[in-house]
C-alpha positions as a Markdown table, in Angstrom:
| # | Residue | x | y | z |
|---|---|---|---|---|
| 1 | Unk | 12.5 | 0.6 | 28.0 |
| 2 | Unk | 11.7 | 1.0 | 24.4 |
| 3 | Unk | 9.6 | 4.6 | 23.3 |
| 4 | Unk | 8.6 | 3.9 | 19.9 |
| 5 | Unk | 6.9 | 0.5 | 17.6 |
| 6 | Unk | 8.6 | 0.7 | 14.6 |
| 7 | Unk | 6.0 | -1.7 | 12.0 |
| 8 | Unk | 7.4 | -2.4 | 8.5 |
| 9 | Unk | 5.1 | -4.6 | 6.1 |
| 10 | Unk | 6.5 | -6.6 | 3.0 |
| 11 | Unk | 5.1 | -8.3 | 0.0 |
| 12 | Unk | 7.6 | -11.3 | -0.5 |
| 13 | Unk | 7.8 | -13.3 | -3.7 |
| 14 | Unk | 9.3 | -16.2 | -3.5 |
| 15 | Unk | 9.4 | -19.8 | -4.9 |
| 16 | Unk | 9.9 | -23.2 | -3.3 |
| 17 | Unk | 11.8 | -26.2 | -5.6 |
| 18 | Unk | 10.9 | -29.9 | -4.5 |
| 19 | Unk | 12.7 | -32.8 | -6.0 |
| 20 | Unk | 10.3 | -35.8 | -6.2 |
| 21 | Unk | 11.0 | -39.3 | -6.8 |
| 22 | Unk | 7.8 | -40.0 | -7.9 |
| 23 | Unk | 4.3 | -37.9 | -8.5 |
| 24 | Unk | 1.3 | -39.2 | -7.3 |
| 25 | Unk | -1.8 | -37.5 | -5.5 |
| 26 | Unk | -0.7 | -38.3 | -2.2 |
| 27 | Unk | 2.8 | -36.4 | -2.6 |
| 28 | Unk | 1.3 | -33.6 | -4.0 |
| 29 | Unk | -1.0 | -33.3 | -1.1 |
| 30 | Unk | 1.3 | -33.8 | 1.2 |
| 31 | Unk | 3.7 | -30.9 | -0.6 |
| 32 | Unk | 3.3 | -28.2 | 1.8 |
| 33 | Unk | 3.8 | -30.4 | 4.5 |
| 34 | Unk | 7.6 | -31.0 | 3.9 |
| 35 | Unk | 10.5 | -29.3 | 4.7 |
| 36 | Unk | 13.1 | -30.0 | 2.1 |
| 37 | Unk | 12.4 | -27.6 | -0.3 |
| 38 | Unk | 14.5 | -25.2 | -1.8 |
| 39 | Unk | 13.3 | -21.5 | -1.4 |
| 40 | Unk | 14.2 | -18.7 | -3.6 |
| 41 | Unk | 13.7 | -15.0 | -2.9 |
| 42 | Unk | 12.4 | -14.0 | -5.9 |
| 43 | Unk | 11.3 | -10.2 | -4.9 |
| 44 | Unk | 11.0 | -8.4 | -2.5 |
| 45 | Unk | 8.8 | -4.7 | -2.0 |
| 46 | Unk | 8.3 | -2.5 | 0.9 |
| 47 | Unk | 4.1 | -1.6 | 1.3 |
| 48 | Unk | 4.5 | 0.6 | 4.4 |
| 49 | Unk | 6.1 | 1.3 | 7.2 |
| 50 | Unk | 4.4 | 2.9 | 10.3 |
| 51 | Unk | 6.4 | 4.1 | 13.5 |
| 52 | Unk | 4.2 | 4.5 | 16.8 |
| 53 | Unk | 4.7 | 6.1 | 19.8 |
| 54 | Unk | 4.2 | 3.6 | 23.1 |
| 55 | Unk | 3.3 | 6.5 | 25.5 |
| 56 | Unk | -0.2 | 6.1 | 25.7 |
| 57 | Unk | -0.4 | 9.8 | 25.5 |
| 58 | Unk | 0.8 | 10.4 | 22.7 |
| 59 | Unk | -1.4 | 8.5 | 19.5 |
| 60 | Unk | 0.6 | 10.3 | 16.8 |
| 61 | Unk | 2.0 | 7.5 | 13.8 |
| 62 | Unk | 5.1 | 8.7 | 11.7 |
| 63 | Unk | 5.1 | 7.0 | 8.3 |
| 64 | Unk | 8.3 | 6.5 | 6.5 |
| 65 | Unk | 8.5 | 4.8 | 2.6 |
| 66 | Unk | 12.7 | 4.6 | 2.6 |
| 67 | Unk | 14.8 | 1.5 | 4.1 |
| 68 | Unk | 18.5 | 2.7 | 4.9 |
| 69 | Unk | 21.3 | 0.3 | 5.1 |
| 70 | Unk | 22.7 | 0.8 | 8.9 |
| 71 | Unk | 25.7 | -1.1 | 9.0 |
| 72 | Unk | 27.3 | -3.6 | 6.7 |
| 73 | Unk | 28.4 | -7.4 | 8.5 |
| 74 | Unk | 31.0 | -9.2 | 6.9 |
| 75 | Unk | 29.0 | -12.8 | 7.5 |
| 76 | Unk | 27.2 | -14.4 | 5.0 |
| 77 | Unk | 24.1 | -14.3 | 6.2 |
| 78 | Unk | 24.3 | -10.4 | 6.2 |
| 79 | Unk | 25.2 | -10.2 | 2.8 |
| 80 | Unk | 21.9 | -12.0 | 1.5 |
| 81 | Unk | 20.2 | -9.6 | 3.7 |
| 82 | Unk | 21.8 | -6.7 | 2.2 |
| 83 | Unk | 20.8 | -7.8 | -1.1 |
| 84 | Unk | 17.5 | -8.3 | -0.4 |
| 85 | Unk | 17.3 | -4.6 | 1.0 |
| 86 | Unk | 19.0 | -3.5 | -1.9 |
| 87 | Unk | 16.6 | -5.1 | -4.2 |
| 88 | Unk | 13.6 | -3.4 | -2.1 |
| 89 | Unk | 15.3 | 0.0 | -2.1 |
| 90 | Unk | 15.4 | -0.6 | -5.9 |
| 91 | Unk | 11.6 | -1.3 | -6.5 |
| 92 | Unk | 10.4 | 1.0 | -3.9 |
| 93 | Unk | 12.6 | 3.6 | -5.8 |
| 94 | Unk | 11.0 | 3.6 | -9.0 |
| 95 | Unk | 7.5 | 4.7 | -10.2 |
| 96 | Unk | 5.3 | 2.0 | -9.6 |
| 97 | Unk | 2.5 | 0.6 | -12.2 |
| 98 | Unk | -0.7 | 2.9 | -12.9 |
| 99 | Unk | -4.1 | 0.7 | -12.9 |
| 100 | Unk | -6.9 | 2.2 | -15.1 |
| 101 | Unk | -10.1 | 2.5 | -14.6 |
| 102 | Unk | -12.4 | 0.0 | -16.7 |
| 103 | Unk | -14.4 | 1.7 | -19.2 |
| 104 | Unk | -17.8 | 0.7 | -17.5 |
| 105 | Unk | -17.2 | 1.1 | -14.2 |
| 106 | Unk | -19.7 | 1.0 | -11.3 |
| 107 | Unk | -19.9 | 3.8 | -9.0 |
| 108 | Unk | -21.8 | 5.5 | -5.7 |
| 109 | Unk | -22.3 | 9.0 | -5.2 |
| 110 | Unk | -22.4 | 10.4 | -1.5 |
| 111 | Unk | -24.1 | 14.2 | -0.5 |
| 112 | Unk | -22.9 | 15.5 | 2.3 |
| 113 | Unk | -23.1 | 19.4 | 4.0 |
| 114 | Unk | -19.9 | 21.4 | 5.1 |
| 115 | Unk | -21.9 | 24.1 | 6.7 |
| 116 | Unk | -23.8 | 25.8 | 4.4 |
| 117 | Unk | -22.3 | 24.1 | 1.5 |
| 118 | Unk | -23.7 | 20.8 | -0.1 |
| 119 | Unk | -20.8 | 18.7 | -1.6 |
| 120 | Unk | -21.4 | 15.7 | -3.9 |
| 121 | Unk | -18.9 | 12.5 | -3.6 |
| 122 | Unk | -18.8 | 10.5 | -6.8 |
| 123 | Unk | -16.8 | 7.0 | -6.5 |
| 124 | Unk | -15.4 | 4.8 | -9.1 |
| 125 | Unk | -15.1 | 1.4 | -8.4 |
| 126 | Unk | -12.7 | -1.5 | -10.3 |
| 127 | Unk | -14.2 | -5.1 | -10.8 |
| 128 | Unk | -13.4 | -5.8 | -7.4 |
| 129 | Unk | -14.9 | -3.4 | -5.8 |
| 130 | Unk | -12.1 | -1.1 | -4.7 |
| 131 | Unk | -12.5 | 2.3 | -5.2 |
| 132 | Unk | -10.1 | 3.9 | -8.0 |
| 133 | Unk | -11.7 | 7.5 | -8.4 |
| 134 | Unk | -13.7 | 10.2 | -7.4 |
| 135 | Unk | -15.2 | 13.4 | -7.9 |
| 136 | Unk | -15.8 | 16.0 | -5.8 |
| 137 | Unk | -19.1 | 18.7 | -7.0 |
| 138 | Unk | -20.3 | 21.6 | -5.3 |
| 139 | Unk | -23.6 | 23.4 | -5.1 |
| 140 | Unk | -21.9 | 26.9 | -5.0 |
| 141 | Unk | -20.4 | 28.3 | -7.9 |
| 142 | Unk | -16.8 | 29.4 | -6.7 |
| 143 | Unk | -14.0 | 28.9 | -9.0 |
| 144 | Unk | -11.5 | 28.6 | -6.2 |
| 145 | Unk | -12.9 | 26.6 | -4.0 |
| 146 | Unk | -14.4 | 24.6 | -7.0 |
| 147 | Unk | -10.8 | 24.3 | -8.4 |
| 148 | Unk | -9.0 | 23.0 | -5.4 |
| 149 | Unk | -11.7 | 20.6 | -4.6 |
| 150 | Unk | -11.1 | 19.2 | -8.0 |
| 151 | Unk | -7.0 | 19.1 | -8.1 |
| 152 | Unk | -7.8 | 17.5 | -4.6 |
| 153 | Unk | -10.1 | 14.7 | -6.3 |
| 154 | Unk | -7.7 | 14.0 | -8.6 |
| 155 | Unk | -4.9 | 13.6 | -6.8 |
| 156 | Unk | -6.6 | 11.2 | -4.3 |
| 157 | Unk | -7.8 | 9.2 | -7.5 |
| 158 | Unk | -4.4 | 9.1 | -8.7 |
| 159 | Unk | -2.5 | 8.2 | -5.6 |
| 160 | Unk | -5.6 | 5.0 | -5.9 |
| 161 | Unk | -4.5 | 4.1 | -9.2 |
| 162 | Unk | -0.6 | 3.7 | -8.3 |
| 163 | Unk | -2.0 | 1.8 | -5.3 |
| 164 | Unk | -2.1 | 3.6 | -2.5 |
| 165 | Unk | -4.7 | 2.2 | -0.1 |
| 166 | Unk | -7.7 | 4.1 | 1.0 |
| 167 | Unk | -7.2 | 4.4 | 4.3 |
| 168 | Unk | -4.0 | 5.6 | 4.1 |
| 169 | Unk | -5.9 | 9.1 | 2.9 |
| 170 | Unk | -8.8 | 9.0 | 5.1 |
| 171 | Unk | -6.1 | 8.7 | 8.0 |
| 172 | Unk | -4.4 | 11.5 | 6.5 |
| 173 | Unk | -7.1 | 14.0 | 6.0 |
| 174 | Unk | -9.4 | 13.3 | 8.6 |
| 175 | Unk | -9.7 | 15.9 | 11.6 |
| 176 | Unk | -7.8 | 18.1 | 9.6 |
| 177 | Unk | -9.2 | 22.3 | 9.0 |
């Protein structure tokens, strides 16, 4: 009996090619609806992958970014798959794109107490309403702590802008001392 859910999600690009005798409004509608088309992989990227315990004692989910190869099959069928994992070891590889903030930007700003401590949440939010940046402000004047709550802020509000999705942080750094 299996111990562990592995869960792996994918953004797939791809394109489908129909060859029409004739274009009219009723084969357009009807495009989706056939089955000869032609698809193309056009490209392919890894988002997440989340490994999960099935004992129902233990809740704990180990995340791991990199695909290895495992074994190599000589059929043809293999070989397209090997070169679509190639393709997503490629573009999971490299840097991915930075999204800047808008100039004007909309924002929030949350208070909330940490014992005798007031801390001050500002948010920065893109056109669509996902959040992109924040701020963290203290009512206490300590350069340490003041410091470290700032290099956190920033890197949570960079780790935003390359697209990484907010929960992944709040599932991260919740419950933790």
């Amino acid at each position: 009996m299996a111990k562990y859910l592995v869960e792996t999600y994918y953004t797939c690009t791809f394109k489908v090619n129909h060859y029409l005798d004739d274009i009219n409004e009723t084969e357009l509608k009807n495009l989706e609806k056939r089955d000869d088309g032609k698809f193309e992989v056009l490209d392919v990227k890894l988002d997440n992958r989340k490994t999960k315990s099935l004992d129902p004692n233990n809740k704990k989910v180990v995340e791991n970014k990199k695909i290895e190869i495992v074994s190599k099959s000589a059929s043809e069928n293999s070989i397209s798959k090997e070169t679509v994992v190639q393709n997503l070891n490629k573009s999971s590889e490299k840097g991915g794109k930075r999204f800047s903030m808008p100039d004007r930007r909309k924002g929030y700003i949350q208070k909330a107490t940490i014992g005798d401590h007031k801390v001050y949440l500002h948010t920065g939010e893109y056109e669509d309403g996902k959040i992109g940046e924040i701020f963290i402000d203290t009512s206490k004047e300590g350069e340490l702590v003041k410091a470290l709550m700032n290099n956190f802020a920033i890197a949570v509000s960079l780790g935003l802008q390359y697209g990484v999705p907010l929960d992944e942080f709040i599932s991260a750094f919740v419950g933790t001392k």
